[in-house]
BATORNU-73693 format. One record per residue (C-alpha): residue number from 1; x, y, z. Coordinates in nm, 3 decimals, decimal comma. Example, Ala and Ser with C-alpha at 12.3 -4.5 7.8 and 13.67 -1.06 7.14 Angstrom:
BATORNU-73693
SITE   resi      east     north        up
SITE      1     1,230    -0,450     0,780
SITE      2     1,367    -0,106     0,714
END
This chain:
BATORNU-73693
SITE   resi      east     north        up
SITE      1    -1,645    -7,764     5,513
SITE      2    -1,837    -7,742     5,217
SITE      3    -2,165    -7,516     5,226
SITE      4    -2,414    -7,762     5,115
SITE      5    -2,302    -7,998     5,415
SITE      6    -2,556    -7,785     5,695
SITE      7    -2,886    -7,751     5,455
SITE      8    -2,816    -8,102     5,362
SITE      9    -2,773    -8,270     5,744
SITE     10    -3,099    -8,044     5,850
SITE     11    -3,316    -8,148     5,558
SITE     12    -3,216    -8,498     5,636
SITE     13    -3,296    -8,443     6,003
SITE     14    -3,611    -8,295     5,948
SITE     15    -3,747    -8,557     5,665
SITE     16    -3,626    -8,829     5,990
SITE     17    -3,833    -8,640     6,170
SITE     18    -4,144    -8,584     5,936
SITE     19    -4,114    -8,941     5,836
SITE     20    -4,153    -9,066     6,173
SITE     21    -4,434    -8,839     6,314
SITE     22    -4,630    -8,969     6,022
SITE     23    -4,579    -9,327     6,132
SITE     24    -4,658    -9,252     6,538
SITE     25    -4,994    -9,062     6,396
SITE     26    -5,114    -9,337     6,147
SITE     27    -5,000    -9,590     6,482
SITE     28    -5,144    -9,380     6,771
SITE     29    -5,365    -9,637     6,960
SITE     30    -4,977    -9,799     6,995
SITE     31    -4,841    -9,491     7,091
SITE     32    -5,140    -9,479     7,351
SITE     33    -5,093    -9,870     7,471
SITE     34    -4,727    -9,772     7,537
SITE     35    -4,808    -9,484     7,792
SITE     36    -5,119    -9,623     7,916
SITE     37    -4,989    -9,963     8,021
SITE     38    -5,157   -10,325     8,048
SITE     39    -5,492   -10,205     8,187
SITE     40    -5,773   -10,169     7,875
SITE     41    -5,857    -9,854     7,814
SITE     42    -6,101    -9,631     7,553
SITE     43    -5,882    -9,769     7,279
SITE     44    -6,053   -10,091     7,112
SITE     45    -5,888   -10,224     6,769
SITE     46    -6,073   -10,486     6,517
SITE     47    -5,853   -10,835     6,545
SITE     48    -5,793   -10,797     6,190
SITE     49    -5,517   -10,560     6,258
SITE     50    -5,177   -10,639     6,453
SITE     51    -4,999   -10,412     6,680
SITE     52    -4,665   -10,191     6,625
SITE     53    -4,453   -10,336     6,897
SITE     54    -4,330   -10,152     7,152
SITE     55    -3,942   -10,150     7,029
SITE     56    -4,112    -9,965     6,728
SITE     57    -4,278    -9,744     6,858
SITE     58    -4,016    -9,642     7,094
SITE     59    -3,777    -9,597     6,825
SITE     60    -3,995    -9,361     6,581
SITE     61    -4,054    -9,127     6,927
SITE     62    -3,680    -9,144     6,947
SITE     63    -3,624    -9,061     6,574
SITE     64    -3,894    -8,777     6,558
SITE     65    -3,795    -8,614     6,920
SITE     66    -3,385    -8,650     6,805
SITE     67    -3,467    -8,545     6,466
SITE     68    -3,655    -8,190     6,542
SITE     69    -3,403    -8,141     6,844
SITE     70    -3,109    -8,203     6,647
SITE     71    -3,226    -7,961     6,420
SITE     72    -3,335    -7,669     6,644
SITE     73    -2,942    -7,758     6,769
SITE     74    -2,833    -7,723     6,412
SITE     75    -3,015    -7,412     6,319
SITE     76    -2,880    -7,237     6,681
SITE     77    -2,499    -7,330     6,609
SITE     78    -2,498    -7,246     6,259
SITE     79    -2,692    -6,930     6,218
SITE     80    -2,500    -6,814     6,499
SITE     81    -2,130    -6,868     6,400
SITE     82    -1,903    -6,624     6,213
SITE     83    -1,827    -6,821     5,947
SITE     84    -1,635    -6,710     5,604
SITE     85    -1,936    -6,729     5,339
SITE     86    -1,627    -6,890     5,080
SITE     87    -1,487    -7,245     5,166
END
């Protein structure tokens, strides 16, 4: 395997990653409907602006949560293995 193939795959995890924690923190009252449920809560939006749906907002917790892990993985597996420095 070539030796840019690891930096590469974690800088494109962690941009994934980055990419959606941004979204979840500019959408939090969504992120907070999701766990809170149907019942109102301390969260009141102006009707000018729509909701994320829930799909969405499942996803980007999926993509940030894989993303980090799948580095951490990365990182653990790599740094650890005896590999020849010459491909």
């Amino acid at each position: 395997m070539p030796l840019w193939l690891f930096p590469t795959l974690m800088g494109a995890l962690a941009t994934i990653s980055l990419v959606a924690g941004i979204w979840l923190l500019l959408h939090l009252p969504d992120v907070a409907r999701i766990f809170r449920g149907r019942r109102n809560g301390e969260f009141v939006r102006s009707s000018g602006k729509k909701f994320a749906s829930p799909g969405a907002v499942w996803l980007a917790l999926i993509l940030f949560n894989g993303g980090w892990i799948a580095c951490v993985v990365l990182w653990v597996f790599v740094s650890g293995s005896d590999t020849s420095p010459v491909s």
